[in-house]
C-alpha positions as CSV (number, residue, x, y, z in Angstrom):
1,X,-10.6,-36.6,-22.9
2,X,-9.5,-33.1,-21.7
3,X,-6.0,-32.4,-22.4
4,X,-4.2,-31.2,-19.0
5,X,-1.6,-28.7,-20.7
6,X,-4.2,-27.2,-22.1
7,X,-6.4,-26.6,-19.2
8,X,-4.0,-25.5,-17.2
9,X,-2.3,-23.3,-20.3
10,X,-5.9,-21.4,-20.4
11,X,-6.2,-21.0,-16.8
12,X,-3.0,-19.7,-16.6
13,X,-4.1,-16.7,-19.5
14,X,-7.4,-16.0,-17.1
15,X,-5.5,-15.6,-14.5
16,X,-3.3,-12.8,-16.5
17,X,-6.8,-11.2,-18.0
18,X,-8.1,-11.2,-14.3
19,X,-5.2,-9.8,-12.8
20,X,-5.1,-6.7,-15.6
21,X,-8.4,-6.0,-15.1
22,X,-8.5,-6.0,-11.5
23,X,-6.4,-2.7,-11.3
24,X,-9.2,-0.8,-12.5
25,X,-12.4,-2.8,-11.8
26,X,-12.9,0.2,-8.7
27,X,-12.8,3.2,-10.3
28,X,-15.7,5.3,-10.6
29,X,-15.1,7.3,-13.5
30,X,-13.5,4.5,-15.0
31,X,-10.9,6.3,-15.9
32,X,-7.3,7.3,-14.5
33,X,-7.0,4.6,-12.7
34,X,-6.4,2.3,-15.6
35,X,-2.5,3.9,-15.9
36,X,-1.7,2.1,-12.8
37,X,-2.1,-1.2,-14.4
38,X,-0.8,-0.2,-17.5
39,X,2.3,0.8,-16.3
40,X,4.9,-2.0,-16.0
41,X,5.9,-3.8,-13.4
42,X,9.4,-2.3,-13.6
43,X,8.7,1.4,-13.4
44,X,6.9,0.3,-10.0
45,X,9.9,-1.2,-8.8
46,X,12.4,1.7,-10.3
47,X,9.9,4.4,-8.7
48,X,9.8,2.9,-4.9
49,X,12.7,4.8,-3.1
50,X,13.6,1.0,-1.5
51,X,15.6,-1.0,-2.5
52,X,14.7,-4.6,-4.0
53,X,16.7,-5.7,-0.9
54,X,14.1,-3.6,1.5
55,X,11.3,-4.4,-0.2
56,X,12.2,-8.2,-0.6
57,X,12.5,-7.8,3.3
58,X,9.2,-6.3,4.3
59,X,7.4,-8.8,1.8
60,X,8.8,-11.0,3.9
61,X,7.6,-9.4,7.7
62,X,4.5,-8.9,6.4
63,X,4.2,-12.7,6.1
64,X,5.6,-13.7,9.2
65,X,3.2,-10.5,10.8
66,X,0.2,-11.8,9.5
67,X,0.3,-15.6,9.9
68,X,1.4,-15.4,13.8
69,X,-1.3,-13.2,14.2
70,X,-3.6,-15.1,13.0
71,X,-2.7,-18.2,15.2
72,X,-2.8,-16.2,18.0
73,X,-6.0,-14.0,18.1
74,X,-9.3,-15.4,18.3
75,X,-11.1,-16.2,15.5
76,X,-13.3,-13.4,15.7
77,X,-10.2,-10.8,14.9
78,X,-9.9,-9.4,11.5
79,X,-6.6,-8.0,11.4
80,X,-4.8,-6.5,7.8
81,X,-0.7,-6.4,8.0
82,X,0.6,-3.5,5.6
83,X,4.5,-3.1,6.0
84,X,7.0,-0.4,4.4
85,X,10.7,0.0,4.8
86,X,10.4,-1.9,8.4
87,X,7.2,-0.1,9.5
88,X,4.1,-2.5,10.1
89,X,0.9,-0.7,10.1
90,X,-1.9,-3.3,11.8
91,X,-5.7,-2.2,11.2
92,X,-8.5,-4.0,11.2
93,X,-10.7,-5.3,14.3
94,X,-10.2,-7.0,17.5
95,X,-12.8,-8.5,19.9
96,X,-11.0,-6.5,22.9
97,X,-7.8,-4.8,24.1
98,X,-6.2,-7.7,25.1
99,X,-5.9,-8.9,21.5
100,X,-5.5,-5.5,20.8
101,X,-2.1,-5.9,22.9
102,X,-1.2,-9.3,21.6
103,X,-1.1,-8.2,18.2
104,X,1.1,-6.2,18.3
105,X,3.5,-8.1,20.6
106,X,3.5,-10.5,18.1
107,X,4.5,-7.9,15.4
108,X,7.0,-6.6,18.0
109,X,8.9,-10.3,18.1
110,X,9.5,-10.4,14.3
111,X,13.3,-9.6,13.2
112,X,14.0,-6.8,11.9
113,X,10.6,-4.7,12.4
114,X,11.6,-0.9,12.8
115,X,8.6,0.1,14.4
116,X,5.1,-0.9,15.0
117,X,1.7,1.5,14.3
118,X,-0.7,-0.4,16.1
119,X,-4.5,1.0,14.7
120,X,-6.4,-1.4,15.4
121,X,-10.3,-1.1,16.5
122,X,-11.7,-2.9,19.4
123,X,-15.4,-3.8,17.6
124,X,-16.6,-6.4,16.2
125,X,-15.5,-7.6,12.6
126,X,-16.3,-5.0,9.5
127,X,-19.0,-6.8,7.1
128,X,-17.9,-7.8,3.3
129,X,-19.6,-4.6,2.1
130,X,-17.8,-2.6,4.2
131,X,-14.3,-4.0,3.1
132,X,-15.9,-4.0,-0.3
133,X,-16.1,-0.2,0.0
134,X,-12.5,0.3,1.6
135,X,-10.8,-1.4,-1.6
136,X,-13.2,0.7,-3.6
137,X,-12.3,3.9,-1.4
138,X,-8.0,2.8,-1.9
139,X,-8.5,2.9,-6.0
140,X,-10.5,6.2,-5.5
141,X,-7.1,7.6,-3.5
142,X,-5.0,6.1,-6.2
143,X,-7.2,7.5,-8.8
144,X,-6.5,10.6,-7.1
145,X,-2.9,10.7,-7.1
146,X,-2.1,9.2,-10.7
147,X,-4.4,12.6,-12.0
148,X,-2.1,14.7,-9.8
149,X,0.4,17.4,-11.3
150,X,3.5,17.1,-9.3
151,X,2.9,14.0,-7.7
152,X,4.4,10.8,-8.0
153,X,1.6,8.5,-6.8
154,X,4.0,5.3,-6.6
155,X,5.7,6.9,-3.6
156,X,3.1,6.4,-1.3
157,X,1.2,2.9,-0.2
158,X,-2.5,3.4,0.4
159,X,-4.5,1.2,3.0
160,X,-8.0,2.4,3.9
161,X,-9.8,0.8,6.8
162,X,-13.8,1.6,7.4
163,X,-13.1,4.8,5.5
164,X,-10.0,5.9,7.1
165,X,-7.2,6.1,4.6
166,X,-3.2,5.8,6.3
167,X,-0.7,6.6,4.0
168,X,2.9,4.7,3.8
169,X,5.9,5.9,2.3
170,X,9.5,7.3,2.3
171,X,8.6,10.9,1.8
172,X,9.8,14.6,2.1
173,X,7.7,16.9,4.3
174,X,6.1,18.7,1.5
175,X,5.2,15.4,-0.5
176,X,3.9,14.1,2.6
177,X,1.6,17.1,2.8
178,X,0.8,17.1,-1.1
179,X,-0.3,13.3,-0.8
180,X,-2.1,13.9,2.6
181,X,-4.4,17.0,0.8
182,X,-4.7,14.5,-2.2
183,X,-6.3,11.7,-0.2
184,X,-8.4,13.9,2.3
185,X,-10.3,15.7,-0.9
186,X,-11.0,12.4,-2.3
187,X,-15.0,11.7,-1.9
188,X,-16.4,9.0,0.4
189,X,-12.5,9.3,3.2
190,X,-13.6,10.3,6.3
191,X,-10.2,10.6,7.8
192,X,-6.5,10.4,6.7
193,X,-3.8,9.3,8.9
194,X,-0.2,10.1,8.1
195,X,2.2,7.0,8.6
196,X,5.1,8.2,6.7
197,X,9.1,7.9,7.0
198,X,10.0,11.7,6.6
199,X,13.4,12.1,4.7
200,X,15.4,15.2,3.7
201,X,15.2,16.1,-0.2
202,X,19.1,15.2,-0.8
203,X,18.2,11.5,1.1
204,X,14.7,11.3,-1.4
205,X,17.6,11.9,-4.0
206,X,20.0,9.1,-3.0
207,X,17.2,6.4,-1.8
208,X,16.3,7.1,-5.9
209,X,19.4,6.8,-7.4
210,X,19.8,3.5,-5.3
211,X,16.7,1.9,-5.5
212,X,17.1,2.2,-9.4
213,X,20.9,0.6,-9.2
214,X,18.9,-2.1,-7.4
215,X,16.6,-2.2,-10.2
216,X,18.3,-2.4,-12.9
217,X,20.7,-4.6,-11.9
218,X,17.7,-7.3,-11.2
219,X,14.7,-6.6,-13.6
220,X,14.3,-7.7,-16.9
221,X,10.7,-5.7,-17.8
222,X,11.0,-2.5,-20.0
223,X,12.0,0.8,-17.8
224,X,9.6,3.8,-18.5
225,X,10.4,7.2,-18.8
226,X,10.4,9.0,-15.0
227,X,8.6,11.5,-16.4
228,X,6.0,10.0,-17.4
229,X,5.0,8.2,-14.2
230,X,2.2,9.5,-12.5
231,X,0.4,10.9,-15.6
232,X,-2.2,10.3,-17.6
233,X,-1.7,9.4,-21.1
234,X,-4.0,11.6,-23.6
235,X,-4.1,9.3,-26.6
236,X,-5.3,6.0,-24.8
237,X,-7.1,7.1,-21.3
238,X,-9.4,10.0,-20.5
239,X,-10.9,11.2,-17.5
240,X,-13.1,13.6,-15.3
241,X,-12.4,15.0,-12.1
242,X,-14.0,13.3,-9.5
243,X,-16.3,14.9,-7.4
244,X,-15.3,17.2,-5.0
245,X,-16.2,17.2,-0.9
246,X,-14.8,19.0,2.2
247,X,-11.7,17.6,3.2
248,X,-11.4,15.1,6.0
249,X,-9.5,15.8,9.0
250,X,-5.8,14.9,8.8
251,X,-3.9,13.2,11.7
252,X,-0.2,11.9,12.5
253,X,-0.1,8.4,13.8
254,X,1.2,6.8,16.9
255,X,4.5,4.9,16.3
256,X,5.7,1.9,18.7
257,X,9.1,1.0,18.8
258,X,9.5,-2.7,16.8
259,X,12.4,-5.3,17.5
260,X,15.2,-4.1,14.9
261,X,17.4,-6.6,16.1
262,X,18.3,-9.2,13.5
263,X,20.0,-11.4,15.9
264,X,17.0,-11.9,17.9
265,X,15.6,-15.8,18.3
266,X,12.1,-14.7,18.8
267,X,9.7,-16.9,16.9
């Protein structure tokens, strides 16, 4: 007779051995990207300019987001709910504008959303292979950023949508330029769409220095070296630059104000 503990003690250590592998299962060089799951969990947290609070919060929109959505579009819709710092980003496709609409009035009656960027495509639903190729497209971006001097590729949230890459983040001008260049010179993008939260230097400085209080006060993973996020470590990961292609077109996106009451009884 099977033993249950330890069936469910080995599916527990797939699960581990699937989830490590899966941060670099869509490289193409098999290479940089394989920092990103090396890397702790606590240097992600201690490098996101929110707060555990924030983040805590928008973990918990992005929930809300995409289950009313879902009960309320038709089944046709295929709609992805990315949210940062109070910012939902929908993308995806909807059968017609009127679930276009809907969509994001259901985002818009959700506490505490700060604004809405409503990018949805009015088509019919993307195939497997094409999603297939948007996750593969995000890990190229990622790739990307990791190999790049100066940059601090845990800054910004990647979503790619039929090729289209929007970036998320709390971000000065000039790293919201940097990160835009990055993503628009990786191969396959066809466009890149800036969704940032611009902040003055001194404000990137103190959303830091808080964001780490937060951290440290909660997490109880080994903190990494600042300086060493971001970069590639010689002695266990080498790489090649990826191939090089014109750069796609760069574009703000369209911001909708959200319903940043938290008093509000909307359900």
């Amino acid at each position: 007779m099977i033993n249950k503990t330890r069936v469910k003690a080995t599916l527990a250590n797939a699960t581990i051995v699937v989830s490590m592998l899966s941060g670099v299962a869509l490289t193409l060089q098999g290479c940089a990207l394989a920092v990103v799951g090396a890397v702790g969990a606590g240097t992600l947290v201690a490098t996101d300019r929110r707060t555990l609070g924030a983040q805590t919060e928008d973990r918990e929109i992005q929930v809300k987001a995409s289950s009313r959505i879902g009960k309320n579009l038709p089944d046709t819709a295929h709609v992805n709910v990315t949210v940062f710092n109070r910012r939902v980003l929908l993308t995806g496709e909807v059968p017609d504008d009127a679930s276009k609409q809907k969509a994001e009035a259901v985002g818009h009656d959700i506490n505490n959303v700060g604004s809405i960027i409503n990018e949805l495509a009015i088509q019919g639903a993307s195939s497997f292979s094409s999603r297939a190729n948007d996750s593969y497209l995000e890990g190229r971006v990622k790739t990307a950023m990791v190999g790049e001097s100066n940059l601090r590729a845990n800054y910004y949230k990647v979503v790619c949508e039929q090729g289209i890459v929007y970036l998320m983040g709390l971000v000065t001008q000039d790293e919201g330029a940097h990160g835009a260049d990055v993503a628009a010179q990786t191969p396959g993008v066809e466009q890149v769409v800036k969704v940032f939260q611009y902040i003055k230097p001194e404000e990137a400085t103190a959303l830091e220095a808080a964001a780490d209080a937060s951290a440290v006060s909660a997490a109880s993973a080994p903190r990494f070296d600042r300086a060493h996020v971001g970069t590639v470590p010689d002695s266990s990961v080498t790489s090649r630059p990826l191939d090089k292609q014109a750069p796609a077109p760069v574009k703000d996106s369209n911001v909708h104000s959200g319903n940043p009451n938290p008093a509000s009884t909307a359900k």
